[in-house]
C-alpha positions as CSV (number, residue, x, y, z in Angstrom):
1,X,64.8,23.3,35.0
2,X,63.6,24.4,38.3
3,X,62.6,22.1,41.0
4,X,59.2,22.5,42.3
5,X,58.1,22.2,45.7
6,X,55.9,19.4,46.2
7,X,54.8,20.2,50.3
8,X,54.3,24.1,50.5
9,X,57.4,25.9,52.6
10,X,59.2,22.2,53.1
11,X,62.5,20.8,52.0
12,X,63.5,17.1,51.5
13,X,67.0,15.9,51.5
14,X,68.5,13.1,50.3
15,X,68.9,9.9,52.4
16,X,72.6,9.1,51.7
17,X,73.8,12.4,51.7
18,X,73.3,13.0,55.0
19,X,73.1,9.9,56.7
20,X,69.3,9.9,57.9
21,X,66.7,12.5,57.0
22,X,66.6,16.2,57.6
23,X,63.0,17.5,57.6
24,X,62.6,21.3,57.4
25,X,59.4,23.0,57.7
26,X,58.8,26.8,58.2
27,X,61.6,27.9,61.2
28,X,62.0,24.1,62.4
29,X,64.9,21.3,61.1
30,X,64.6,17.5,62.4
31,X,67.0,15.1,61.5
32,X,66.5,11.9,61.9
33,X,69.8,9.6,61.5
34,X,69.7,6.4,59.2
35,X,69.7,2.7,61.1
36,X,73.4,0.9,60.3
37,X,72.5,-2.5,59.0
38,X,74.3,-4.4,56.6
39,X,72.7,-4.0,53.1
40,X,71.6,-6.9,50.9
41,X,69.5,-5.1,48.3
42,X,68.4,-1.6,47.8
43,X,66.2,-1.9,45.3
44,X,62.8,-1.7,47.1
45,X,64.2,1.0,49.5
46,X,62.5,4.4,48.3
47,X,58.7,2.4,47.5
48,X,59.3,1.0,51.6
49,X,60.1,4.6,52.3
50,X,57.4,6.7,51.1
51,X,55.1,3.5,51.2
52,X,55.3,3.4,54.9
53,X,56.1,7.7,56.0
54,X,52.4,8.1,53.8
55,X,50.8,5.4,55.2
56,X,52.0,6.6,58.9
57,X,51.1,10.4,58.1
58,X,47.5,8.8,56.7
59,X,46.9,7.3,60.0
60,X,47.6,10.4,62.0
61,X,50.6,9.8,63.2
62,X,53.2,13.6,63.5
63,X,56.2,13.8,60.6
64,X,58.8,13.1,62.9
65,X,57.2,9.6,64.1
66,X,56.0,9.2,60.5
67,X,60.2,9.2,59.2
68,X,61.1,7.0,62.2
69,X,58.8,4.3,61.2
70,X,59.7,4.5,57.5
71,X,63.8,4.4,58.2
72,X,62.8,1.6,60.3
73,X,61.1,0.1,57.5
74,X,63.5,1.2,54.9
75,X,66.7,-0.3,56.9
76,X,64.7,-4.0,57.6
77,X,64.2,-3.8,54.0
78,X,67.5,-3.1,52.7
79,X,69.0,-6.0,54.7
80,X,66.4,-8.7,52.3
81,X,67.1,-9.7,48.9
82,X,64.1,-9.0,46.3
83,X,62.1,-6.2,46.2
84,X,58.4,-6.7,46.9
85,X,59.7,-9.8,49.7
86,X,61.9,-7.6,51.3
87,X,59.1,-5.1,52.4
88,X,58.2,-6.1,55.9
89,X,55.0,-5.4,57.2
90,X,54.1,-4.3,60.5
């Protein structure tokens, strides 16, 4: 099965695997590196993620902003036990 592209000429990488996030779009990489906190529970961790980058890009803000504020997010969340009390709000 091939994967498809869900954002045009973009390519997403996986969180663990390289420590952070690597954003690629046309010509232009960005990574971001992941927060070091000690982790409690990761089982809310991807809905924080994508729940807070598409609620950041929604608002206006640029991608690379956007993934800051959702690693932020992610690595407060991941520090909580439960999944939707763990989600911190901002």
């Amino acid at each position: 099965m091939k994967k498809k592209k869900l954002f045009g000429n973009t390519k997403q990488s996986h969180y663990e695997e390289v420590g952070g996030v690597i954003y690629c779009r046309n010509q232009e990489t960005t990574q971001i590196p992941a927060i070091k906190v000690k982790v409690m529970n990761t089982t809310a961790a991807v809905d924080a993620f994508i729940g807070f980058l598409l609620s950041e890009l929604r608002a206006g803000r640029n991608t690379q902003t956007a993934l800051k504020t959702a690693i932020t997010a992610t690595a407060i969340c991941i520090t909580r036990q439960g999944a939707a009390t763990s989600i911190h709000s901002f």
